[in-house]
N, C-alpha and C positions, 0 to 999 in steps of 0.2 A: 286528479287530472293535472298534467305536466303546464307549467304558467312558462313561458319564455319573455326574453324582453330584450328589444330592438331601439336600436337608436338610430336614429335620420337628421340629416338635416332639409333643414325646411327648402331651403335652397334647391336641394335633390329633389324634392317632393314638387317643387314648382315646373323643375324641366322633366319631370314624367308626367308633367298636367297640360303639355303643350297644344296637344290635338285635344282630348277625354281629358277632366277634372278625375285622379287619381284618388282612390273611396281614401287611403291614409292623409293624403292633401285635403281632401274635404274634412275630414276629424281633424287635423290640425288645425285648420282655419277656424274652424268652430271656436275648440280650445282657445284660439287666438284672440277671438272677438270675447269672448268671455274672460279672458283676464284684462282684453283693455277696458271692458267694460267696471270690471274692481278698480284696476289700477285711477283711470278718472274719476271713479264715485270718490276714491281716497282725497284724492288731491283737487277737486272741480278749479281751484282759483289759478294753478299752476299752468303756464306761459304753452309749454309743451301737452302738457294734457289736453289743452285749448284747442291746439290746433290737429292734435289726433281725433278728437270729437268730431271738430270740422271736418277731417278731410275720410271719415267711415260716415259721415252722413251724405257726405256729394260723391263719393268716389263707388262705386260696384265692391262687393264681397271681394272679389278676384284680385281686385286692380292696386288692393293694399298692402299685400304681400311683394308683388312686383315693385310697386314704388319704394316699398322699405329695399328690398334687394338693390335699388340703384342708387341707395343712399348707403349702401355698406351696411345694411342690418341684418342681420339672419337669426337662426335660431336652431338650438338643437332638441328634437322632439321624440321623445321615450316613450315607446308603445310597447304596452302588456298584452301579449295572448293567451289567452285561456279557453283551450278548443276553439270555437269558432269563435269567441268572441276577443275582437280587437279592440283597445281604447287608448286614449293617452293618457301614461300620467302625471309626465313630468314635464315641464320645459325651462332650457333654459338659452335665453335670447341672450343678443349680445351687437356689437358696431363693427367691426376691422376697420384698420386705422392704416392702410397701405404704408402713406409717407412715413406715418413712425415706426413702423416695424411691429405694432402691438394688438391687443384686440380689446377691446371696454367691454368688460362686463355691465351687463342692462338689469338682467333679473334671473332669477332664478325661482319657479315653481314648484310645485306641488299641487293634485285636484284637491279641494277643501274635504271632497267625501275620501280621500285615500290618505291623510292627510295624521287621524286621529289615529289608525293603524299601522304598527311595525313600524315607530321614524327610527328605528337605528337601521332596518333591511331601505327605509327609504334614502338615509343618508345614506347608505352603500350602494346604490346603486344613482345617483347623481352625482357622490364622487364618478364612480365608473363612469358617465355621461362627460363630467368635467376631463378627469383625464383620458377621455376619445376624443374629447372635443380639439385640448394640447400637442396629439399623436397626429393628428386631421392638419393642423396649423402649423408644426413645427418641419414639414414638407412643403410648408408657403411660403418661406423666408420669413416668419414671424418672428419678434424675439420673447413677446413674456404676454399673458393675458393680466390685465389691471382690472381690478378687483374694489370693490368700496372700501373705504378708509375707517368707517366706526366702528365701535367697538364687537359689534355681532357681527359682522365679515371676521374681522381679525381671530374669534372664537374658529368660525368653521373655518376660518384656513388652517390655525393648529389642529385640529379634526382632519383633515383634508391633509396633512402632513402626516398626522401618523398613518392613516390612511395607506399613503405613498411607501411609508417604509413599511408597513403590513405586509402590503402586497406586491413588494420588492417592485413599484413603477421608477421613471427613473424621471421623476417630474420635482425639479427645487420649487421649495417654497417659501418665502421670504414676506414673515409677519409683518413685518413694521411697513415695507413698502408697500405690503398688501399684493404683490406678485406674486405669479405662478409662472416660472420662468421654462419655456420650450427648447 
């Protein structure tokens, strides 16, 4: 059976849920609630994690996707088809940063159950996500997506570089600053 795989952003997926909650916006949400649900369990005593607990426990399912979107947050979310069956399984979140021309990377996923299978087809195809994400943004006036500083970023961005020259994209990548310049 033929698997295809689609990327979206969450964004897109919020204004096709204007009138009808759209069934890929509802899998993403899901997906959503379930990695903040990790990400908090990781960190409970962290400042920001605090107040994301707060604001999924007073706010609606709906109403936290939209309030991240007016804070400049979005996400880009990777769904797998395989005949009828749609899932996510990748995402990766991220801030835009208008004034500066940049965009902060937040996170990047993987499903835990997809997780132990094929990481080198999964790191190929989140590069592929990262640079649609670059192709998406560098139409925006963007100038470079900022990337974490420690040492395991820095690994996948030399990854993510060769990557780039693999597959002849035309995306720089710049270790030390931890950019991916658009």
């Amino acid at each position: 059976m033929e698997v295809n795989y689609e990327m979206v952003l969450l964004s897109d997926l919020l204004k096709k849920s204007r009138e009808n909650p759209h069934p890929d916006f509802l899998a993403a949400l899901n997906y959503i609630y379930q990695r903040i649900d990790q990400v908090t369990a990781q960190s409970p005593s962290s400042s920001f994690n605090s107040k994301i607990r707060f604001l999924k426990k007073i706010l609606p399912p709906f109403f936290l996707p939209k309030l991240l979107y007016r804070l400049h947050y979005d996400a880009m979310i990777g769904f797998r088809k395989q005949g009828e069956e749609k899932v996510v399984y990748g995402m990766i979140s991220f801030q835009k940063h208008p004034s500066k021309n940049k965009i902060g990377m937040f996170d990047i996923y993987i499903s835990p159950e997809r997780r132990e299978k094929d990481i080198v087809g999964h790191f190929q195809k989140l590069s592929t996500m990262v640079y649609q994400l670059t192709q998406r943004f560098q139409q925006s006036g963007y100038s470079y997506l900022q990337c974490g500083k420690n040492e395991t970023t820095k690994k996948l961005l030399r990854l993510y570089h060769r990557m780039c020259i693999r597959n002849e994209w035309d995306s720089m990548v710049d270790v030390e600053t931890s950019r991916i310049y658009l």
